[in-house]
MIDOSE-1310 file (N, C-alpha, C; in nm, 2 decimals, decimal comma, always signed):
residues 263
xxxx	+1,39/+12,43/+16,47/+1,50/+12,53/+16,48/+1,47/+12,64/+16,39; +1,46/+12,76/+16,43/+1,42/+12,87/+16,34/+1,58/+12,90/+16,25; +1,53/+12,95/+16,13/+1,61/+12,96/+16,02/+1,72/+13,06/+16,02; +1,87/+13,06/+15,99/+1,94/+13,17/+16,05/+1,92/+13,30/+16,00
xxxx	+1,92/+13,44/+16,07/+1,86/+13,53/+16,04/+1,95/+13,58/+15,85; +2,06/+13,53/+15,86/+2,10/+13,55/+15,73/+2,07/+13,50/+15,59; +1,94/+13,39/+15,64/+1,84/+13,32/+15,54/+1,78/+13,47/+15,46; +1,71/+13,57/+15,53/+1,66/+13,68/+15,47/+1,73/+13,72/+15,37
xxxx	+1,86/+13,72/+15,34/+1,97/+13,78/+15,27/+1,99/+13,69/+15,14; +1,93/+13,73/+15,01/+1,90/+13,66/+14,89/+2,05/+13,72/+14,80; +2,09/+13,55/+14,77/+2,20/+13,60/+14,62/+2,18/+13,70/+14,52; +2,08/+13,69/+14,50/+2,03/+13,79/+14,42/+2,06/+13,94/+14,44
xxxx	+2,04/+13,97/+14,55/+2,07/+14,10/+14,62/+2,25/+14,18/+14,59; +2,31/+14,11/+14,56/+2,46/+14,15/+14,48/+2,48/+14,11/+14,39; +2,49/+14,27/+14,41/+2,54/+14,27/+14,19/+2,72/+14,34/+14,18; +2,79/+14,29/+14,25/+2,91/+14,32/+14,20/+2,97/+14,16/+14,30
xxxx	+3,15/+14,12/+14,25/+3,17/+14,02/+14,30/+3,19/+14,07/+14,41; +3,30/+14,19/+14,41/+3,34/+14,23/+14,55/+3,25/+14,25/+14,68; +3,13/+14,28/+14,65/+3,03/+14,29/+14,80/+3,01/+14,18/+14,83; +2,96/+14,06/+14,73/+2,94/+13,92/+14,78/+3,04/+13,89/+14,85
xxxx	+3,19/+13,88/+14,80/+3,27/+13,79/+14,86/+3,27/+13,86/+14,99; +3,24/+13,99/+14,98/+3,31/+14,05/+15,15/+3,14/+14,02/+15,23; +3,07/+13,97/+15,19/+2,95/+13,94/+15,23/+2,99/+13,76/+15,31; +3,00/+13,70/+15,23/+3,03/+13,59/+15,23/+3,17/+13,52/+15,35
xxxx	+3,27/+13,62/+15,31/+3,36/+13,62/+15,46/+3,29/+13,64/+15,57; +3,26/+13,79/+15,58/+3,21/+13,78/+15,73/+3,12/+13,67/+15,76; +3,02/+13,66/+15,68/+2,91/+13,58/+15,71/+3,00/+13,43/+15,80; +3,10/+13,39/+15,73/+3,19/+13,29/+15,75/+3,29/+13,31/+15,88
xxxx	+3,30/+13,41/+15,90/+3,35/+13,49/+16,07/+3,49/+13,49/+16,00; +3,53/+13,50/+15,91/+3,71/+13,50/+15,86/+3,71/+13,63/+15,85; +3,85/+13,63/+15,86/+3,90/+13,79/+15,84/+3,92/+13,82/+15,74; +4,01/+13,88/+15,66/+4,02/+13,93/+15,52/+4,19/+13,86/+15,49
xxxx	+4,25/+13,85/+15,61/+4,38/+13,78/+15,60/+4,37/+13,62/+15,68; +4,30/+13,56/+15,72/+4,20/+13,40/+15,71/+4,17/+13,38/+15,57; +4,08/+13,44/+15,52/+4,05/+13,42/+15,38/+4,17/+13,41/+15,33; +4,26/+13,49/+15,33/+4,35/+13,51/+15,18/+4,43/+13,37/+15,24
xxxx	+4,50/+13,35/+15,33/+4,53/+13,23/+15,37/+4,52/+13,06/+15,32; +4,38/+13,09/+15,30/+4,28/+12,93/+15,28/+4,31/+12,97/+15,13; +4,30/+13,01/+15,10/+4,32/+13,03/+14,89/+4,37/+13,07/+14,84; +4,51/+13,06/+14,94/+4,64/+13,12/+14,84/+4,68/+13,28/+14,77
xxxx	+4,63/+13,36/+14,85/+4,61/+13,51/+14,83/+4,69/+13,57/+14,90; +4,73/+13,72/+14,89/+4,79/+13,77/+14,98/+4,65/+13,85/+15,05; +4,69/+13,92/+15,15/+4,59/+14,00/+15,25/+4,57/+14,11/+15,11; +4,68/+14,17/+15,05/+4,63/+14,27/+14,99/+4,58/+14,22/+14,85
xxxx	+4,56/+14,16/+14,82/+4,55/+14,08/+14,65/+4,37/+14,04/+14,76; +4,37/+14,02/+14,86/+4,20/+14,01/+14,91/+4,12/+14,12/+14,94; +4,19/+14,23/+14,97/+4,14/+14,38/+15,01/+4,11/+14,41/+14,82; +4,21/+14,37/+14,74/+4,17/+14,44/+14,57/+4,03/+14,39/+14,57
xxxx	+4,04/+14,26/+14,56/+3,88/+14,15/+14,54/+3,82/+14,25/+14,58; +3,78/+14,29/+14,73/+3,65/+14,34/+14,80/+3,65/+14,47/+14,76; +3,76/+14,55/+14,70/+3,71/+14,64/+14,65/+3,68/+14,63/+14,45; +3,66/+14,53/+14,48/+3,58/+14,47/+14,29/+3,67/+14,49/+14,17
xxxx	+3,77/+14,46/+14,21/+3,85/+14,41/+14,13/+3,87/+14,32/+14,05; +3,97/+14,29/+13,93/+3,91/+14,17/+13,88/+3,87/+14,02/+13,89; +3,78/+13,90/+13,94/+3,81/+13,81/+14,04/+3,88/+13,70/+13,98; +3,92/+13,62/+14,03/+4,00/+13,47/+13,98/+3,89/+13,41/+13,89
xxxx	+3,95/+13,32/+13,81/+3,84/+13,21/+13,74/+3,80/+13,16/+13,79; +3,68/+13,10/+13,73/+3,57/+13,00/+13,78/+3,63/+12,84/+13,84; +3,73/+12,84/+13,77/+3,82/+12,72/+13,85/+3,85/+12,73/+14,00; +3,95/+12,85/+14,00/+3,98/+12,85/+14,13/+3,86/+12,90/+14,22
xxxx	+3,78/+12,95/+14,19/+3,65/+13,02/+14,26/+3,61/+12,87/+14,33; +3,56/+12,78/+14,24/+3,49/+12,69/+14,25/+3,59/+12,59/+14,39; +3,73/+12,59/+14,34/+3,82/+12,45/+14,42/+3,84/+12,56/+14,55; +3,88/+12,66/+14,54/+3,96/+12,72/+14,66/+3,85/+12,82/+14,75
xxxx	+3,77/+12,91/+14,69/+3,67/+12,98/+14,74/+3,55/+12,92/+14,81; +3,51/+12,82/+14,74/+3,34/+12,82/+14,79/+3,38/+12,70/+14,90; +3,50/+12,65/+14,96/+3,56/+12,57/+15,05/+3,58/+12,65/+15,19; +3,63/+12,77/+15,12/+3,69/+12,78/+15,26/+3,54/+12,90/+15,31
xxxx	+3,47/+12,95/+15,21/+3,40/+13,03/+15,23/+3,24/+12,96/+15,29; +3,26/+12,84/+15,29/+3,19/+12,73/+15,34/+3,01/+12,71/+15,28; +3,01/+12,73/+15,17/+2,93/+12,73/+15,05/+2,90/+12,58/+14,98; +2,95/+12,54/+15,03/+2,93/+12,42/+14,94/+2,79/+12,35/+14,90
xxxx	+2,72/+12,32/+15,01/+2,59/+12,27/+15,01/+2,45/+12,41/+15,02; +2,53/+12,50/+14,92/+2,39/+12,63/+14,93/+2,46/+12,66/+14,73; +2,40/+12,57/+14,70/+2,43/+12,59/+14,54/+2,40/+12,72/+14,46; +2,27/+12,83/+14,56/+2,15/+12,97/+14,50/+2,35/+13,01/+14,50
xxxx	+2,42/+13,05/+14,61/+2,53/+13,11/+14,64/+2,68/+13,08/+14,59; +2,67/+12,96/+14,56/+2,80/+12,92/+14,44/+2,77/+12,93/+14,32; +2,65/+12,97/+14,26/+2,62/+13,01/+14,13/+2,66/+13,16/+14,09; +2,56/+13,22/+14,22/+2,58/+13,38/+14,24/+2,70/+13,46/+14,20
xxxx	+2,78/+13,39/+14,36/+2,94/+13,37/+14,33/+3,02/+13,39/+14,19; +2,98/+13,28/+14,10/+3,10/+13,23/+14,01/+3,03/+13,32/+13,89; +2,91/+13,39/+13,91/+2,82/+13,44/+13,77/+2,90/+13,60/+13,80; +2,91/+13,63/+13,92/+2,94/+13,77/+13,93/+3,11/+13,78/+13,90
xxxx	+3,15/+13,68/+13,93/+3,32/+13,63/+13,91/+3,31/+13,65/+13,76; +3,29/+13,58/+13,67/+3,23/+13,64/+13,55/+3,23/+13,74/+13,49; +3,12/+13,83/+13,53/+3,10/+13,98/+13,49/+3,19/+14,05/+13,51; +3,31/+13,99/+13,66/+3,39/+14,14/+13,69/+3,50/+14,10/+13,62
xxxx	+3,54/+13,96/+13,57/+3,62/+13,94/+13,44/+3,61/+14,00/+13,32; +3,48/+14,00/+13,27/+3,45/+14,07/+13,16/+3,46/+14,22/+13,17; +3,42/+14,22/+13,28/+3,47/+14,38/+13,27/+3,55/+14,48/+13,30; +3,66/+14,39/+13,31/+3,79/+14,44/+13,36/+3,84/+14,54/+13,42
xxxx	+3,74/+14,56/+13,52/+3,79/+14,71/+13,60/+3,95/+14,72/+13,61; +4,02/+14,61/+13,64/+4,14/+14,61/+13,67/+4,23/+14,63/+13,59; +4,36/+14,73/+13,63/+4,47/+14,74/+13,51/+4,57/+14,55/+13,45; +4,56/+14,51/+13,60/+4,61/+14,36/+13,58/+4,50/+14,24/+13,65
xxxx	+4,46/+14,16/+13,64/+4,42/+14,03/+13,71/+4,47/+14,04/+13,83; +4,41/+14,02/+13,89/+4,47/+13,88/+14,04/+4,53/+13,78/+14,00; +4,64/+13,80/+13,98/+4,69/+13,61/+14,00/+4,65/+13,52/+14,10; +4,64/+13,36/+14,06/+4,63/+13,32/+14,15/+4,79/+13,24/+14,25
xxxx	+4,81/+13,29/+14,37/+4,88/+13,28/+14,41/+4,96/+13,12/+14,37; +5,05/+13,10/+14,33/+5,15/+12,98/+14,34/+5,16/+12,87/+14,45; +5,05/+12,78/+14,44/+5,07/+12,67/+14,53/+5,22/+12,62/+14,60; +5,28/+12,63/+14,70/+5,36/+12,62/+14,78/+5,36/+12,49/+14,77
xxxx	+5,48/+12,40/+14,77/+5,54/+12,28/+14,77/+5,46/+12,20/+14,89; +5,39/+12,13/+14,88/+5,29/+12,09/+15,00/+5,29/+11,91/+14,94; +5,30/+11,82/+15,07/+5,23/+11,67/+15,03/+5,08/+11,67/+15,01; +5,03/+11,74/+15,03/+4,87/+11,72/+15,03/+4,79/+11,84/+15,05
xxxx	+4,70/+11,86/+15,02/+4,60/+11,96/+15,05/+4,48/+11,92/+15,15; +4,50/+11,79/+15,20/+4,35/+11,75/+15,29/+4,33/+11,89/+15,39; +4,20/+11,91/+15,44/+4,20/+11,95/+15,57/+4,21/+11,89/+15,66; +4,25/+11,96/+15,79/+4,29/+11,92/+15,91/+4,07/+11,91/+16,03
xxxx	+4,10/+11,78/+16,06/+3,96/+11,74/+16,08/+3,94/+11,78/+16,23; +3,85/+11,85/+16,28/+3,82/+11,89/+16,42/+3,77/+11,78/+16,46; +3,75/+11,65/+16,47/+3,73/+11,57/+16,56/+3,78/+11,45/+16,57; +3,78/+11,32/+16,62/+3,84/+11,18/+16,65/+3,80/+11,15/+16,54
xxxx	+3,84/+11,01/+16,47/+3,81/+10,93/+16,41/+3,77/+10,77/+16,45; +3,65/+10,74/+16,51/+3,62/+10,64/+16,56/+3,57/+10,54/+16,46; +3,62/+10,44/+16,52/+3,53/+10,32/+16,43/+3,54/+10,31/+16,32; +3,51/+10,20/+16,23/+3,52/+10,13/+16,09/+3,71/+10,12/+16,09
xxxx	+3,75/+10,02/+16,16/+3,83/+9,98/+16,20/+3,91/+9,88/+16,06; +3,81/+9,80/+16,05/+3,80/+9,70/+15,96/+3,78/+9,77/+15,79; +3,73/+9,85/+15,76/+3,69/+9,91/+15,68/+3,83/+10,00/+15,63; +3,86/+10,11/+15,70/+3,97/+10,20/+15,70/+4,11/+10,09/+15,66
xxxx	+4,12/+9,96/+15,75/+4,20/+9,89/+15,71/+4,25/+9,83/+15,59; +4,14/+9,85/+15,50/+4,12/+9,70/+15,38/+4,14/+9,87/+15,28; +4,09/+9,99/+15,29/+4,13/+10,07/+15,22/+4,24/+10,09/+15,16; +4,30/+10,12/+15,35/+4,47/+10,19/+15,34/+4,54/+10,06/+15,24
xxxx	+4,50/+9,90/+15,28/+4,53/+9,87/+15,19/+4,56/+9,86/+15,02; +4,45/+9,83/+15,00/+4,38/+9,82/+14,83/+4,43/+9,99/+14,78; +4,49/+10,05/+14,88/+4,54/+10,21/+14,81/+4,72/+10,20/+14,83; +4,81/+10,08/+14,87/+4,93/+10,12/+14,90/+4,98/+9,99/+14,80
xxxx	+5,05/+10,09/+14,71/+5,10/+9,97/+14,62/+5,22/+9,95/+14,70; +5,21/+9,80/+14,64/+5,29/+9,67/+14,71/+5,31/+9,63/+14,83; +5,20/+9,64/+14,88/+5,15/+9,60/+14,99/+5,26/+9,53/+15,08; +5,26/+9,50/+15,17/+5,36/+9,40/+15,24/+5,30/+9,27/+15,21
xxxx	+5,13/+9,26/+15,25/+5,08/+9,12/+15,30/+5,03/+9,06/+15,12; +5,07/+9,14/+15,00/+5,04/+9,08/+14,90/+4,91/+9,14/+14,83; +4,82/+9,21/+14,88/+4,72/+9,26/+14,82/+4,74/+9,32/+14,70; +4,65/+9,31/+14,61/+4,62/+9,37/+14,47/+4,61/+9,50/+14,50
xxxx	+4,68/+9,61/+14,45/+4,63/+9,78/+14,48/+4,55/+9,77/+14,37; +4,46/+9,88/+14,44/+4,32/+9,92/+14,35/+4,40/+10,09/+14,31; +4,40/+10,06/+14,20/+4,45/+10,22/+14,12/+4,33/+10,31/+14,11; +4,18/+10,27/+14,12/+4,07/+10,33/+14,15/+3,98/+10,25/+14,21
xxxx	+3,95/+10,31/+14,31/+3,87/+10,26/+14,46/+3,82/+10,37/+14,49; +3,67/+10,31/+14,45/+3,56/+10,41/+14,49/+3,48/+10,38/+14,60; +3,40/+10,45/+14,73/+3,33/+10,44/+14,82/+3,22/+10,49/+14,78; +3,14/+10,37/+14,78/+2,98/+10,42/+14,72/+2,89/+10,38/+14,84
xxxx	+2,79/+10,49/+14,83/+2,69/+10,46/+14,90/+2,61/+10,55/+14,96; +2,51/+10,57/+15,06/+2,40/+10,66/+15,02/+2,42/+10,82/+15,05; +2,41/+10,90/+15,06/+2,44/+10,99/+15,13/+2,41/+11,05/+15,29; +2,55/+11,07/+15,36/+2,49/+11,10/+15,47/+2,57/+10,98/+15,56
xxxx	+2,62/+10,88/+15,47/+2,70/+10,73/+15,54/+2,84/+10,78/+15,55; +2,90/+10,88/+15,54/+3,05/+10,88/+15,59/+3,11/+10,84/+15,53; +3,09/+10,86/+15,40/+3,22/+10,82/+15,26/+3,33/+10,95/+15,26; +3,30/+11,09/+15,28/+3,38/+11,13/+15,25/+3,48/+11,16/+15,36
xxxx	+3,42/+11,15/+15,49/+3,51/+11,13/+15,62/+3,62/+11,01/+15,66; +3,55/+10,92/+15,61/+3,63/+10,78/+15,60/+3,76/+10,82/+15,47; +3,70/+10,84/+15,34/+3,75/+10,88/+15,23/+3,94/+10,95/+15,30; +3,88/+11,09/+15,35/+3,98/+11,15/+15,43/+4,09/+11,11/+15,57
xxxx	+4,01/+11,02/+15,61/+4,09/+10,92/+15,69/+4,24/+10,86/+15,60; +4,16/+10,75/+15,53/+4,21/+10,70/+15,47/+4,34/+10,77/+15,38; +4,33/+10,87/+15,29/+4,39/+10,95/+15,24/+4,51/+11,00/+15,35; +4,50/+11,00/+15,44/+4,58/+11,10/+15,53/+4,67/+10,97/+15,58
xxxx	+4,61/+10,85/+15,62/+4,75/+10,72/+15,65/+4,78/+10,69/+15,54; +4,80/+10,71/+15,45/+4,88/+10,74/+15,31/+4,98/+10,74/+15,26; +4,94/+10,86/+15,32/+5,05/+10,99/+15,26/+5,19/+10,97/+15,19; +5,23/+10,85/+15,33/+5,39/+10,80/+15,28/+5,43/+10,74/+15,17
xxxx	+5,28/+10,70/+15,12/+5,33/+10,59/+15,01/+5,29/+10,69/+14,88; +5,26/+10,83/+14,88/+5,25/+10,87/+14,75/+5,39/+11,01/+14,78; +5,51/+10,98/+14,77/+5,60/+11,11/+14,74/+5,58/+11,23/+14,67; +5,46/+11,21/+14,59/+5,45/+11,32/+14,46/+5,31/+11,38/+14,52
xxxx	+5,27/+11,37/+14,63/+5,14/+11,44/+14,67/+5,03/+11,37/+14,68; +4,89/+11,37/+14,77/+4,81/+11,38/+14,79/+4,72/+11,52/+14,77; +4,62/+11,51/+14,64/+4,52/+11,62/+14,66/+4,38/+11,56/+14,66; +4,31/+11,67/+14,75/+4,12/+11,63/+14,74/+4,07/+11,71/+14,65
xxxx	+3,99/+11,66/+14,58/+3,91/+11,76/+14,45/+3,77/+11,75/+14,50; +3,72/+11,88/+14,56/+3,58/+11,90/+14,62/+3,49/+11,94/+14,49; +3,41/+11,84/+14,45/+3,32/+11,79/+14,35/+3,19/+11,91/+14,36; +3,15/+11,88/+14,44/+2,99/+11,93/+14,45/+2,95/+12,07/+14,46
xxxx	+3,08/+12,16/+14,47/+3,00/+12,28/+14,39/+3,00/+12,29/+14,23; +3,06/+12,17/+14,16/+3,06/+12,22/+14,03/+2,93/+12,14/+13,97; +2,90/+12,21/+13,88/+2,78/+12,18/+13,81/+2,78/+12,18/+13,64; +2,93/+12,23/+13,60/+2,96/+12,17/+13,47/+3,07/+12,11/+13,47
xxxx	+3,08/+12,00/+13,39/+3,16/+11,90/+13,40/+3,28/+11,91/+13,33; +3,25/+12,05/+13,28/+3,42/+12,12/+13,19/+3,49/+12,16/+13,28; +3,43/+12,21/+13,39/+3,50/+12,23/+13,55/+3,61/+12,15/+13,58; +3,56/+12,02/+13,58/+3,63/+11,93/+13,67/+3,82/+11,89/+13,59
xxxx	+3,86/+11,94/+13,47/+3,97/+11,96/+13,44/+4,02/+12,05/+13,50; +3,93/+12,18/+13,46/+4,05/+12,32/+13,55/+4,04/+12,32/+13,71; +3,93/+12,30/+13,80/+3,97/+12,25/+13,92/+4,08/+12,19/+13,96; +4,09/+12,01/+13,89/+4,25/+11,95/+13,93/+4,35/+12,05/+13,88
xxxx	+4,34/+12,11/+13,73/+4,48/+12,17/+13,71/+4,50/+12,28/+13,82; +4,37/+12,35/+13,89/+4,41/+12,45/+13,96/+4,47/+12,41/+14,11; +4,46/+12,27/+14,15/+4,48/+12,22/+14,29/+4,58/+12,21/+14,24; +4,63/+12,17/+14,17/+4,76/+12,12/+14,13/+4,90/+12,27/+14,15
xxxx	+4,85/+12,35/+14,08/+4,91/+12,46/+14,09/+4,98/+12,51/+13,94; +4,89/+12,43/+13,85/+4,94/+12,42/+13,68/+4,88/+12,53/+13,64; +4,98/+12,56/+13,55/+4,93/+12,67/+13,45/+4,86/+12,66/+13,32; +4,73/+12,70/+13,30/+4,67/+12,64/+13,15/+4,78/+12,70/+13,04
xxxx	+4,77/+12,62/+12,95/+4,81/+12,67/+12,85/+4,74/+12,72/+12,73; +4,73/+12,81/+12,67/+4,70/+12,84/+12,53/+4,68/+12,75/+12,39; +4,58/+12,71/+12,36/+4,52/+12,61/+12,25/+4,57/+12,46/+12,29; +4,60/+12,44/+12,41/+4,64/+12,30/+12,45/+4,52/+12,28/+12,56
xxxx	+4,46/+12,14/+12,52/+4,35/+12,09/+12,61/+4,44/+12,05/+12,78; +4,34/+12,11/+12,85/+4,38/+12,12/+13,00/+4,42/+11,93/+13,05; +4,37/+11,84/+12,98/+4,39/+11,72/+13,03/+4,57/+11,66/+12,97; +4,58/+11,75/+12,90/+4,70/+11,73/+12,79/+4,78/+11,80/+12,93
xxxx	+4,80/+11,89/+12,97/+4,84/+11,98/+13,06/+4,85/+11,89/+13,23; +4,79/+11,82/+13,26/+4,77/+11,75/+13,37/+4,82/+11,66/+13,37; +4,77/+11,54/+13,24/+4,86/+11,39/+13,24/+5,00/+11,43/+13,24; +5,05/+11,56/+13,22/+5,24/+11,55/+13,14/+5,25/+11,61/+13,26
xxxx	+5,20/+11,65/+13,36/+5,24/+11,67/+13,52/+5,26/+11,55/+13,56; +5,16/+11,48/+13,62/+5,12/+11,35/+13,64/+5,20/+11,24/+13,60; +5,25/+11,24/+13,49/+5,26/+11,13/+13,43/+5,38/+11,01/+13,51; +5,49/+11,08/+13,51/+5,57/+11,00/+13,60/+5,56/+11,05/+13,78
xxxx	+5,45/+11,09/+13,78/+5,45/+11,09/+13,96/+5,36/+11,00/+14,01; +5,42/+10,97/+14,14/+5,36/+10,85/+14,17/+5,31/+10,93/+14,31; +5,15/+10,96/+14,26/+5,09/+11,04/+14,34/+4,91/+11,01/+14,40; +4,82/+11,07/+14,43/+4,67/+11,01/+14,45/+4,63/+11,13/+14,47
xxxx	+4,49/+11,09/+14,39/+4,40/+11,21/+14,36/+4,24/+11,16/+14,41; +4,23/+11,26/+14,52/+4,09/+11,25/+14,60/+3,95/+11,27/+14,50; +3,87/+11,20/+14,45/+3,78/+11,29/+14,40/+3,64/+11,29/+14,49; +3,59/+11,37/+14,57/+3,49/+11,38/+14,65/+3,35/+11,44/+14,56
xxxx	+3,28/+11,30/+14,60/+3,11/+11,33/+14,56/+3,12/+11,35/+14,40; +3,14/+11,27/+14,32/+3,13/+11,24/+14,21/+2,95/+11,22/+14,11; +2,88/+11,20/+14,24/+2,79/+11,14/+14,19/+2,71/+11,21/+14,06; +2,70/+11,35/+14,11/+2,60/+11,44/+14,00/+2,65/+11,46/+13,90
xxxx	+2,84/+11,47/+13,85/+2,93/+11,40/+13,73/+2,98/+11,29/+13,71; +2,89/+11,21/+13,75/+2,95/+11,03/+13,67/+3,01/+11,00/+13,63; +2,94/+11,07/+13,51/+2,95/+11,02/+13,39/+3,09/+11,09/+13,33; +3,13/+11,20/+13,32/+3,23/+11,30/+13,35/+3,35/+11,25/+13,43
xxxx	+3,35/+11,20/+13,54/+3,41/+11,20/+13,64/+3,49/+11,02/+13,55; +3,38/+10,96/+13,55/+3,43/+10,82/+13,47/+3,56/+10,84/+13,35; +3,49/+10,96/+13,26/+3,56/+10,97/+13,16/+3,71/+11,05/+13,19; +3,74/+11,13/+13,29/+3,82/+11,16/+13,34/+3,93/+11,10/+13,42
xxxx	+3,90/+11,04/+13,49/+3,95/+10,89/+13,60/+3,99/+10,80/+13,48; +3,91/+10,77/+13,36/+4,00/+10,66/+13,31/+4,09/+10,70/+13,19; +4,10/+10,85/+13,16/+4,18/+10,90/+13,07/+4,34/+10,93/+13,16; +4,28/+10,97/+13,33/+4,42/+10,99/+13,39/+4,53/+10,86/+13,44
xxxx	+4,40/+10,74/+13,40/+4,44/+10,62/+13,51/+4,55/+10,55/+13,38; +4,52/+10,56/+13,24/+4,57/+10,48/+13,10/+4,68/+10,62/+13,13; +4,73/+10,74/+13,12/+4,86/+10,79/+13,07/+4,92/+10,85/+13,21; +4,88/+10,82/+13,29/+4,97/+10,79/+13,44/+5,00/+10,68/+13,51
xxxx	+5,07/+10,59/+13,49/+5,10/+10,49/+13,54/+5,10/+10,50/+13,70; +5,15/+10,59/+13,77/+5,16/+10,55/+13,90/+5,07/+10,69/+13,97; +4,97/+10,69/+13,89/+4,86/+10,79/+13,97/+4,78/+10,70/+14,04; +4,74/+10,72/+14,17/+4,57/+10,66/+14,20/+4,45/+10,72/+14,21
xxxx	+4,36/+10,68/+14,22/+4,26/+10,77/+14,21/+4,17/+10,67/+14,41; +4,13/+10,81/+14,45/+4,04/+10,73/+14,54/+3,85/+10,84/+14,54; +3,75/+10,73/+14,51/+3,65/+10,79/+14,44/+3,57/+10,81/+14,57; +3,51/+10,91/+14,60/+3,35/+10,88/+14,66/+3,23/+10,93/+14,62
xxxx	+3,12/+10,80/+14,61/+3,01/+10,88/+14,50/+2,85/+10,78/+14,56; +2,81/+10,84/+14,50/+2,67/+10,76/+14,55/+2,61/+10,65/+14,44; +2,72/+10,63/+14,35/+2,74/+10,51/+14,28/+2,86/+10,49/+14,21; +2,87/+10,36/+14,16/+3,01/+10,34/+14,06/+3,05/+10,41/+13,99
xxxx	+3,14/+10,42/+13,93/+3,18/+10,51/+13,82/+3,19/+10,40/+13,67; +3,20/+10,26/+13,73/+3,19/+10,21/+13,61/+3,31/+10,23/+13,49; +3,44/+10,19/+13,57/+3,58/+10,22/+13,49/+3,65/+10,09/+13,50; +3,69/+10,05/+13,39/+3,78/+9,94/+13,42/+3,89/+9,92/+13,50
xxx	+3,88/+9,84/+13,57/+3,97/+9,79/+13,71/+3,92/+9,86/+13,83; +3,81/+9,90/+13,87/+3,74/+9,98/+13,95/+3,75/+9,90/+14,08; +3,75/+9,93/+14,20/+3,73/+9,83/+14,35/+3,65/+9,94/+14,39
């Protein structure tokens, strides 16, 4: 299959955020108000961006942008991205920031899947259970249940299944935390805080900020493709699983996380 003609078109080649991102939409066939839609923007807070304004943090870049802008598995272009995000921070063309828009009262953030869900009948079953405390039939709920296995096996589609017959048993929300554009593992706090819709605070650690959200909600948190933060992702999962009592965590990675009480 010959390579798409937009292969010729190197990250490297933009040097401001605003032409990438408006590079990157179309490339994606969205409009300018599609975009602002998927990431919480208004139409005109997306026209400031493209004209290089100052961009959002590398948090929200990372959880809300490189998703809907459909980047995820071209890492030259989520680097690019979040480096030039960066620079136009630093250099504050803008009299004010972009805020990032205020997450709307929502149960969940999954996306909506364009196709059936066939098969693994048995599998999806034993999930939804070991994820719904107090089961009817008695099962032990797994407070972290990870799907490990190789890549390319449908952990994170099953993952999403599962997550979505849910729903009823977490009142405080379902979120998915899309793992695999980040590549530093200081990320993976301000990501959750930014799905969440929390505001960092000033000289207070972001995890301090999350558990005291969390803490009395009885809620579940997606973490997809763990694998290339493990070790990160471990230490995180078991700091949220000890001062949230009625959080769950559901994992998928291409190995354990190695946390106590793990299924």
């Amino acid at each position: 299959m010959p390579a798409r003609r937009a292969s010729a078109v190197q990250p490297n080649q933009f040097v401001t955020f605003g032409q990438l991102l408006r590079f990157l939409r179309q490339r994606a066939g969205l409009t300018q108000r599609e975009l602002s839609i998927a990431v919480g923007y208004s139409e005109s807070q997306m026209s400031r961006l493209e004209q290089n304004q100052r961009a959002p943090d590398q948090a929200a870049l990372a959880a809300r942008f490189v998703p809907a802008l459909h980047v995820e598995k071209e890492p030259e272009w989520v680097a690019r991205l979040l480096d030039l995000g960066d620079a136009s921070r630093a250099e504050g063309r803008a009299d004010e920031p972009a805020p990032l828009a205020p997450v709307p009262p929502s149960p969940h953030n999954l996306p909506a899947q364009l196709t059936s869900f066939i098969g693994r009948e048995r599998e999806l079953a034993e999930i939804r259970q070991l994820l719904t405390p107090n089961s009817v039939d008695g099962t032990e709920a797994a407070r972290l249940l990870t799907l490990s296995g190789h890549g390319g096996t449908g952990k994170t589609r099953i993952a999403l299944q599962a997550a979505s017959a849910v729903l009823a048993s977490f009142p405080d929300g379902v979120r998915l935390v899309e793992l695999a554009p980040l590549t530093d593992p200081a990320l993976i706090s301000q990501t959750v805080v930014a799905i969440w819709g929390l505001k960092e605070e000033a000289g207070r650690p972001l995890l301090a900020t999350l558990t005291d959200h969390l803490r009395d909600k009885k809620a579940l948190l997606l973490l997809d493709n763990c694998e290339h933060l493990v070790q990160a992702c471990a230490q995180f999962a078991e700091a949220l699983l000890l001062a949230c009592p009625n959080l769950y965590l559901l994992a998928s990675s291409r190995e354990m996380l190695g946390v106590p009480g793990e299924r």
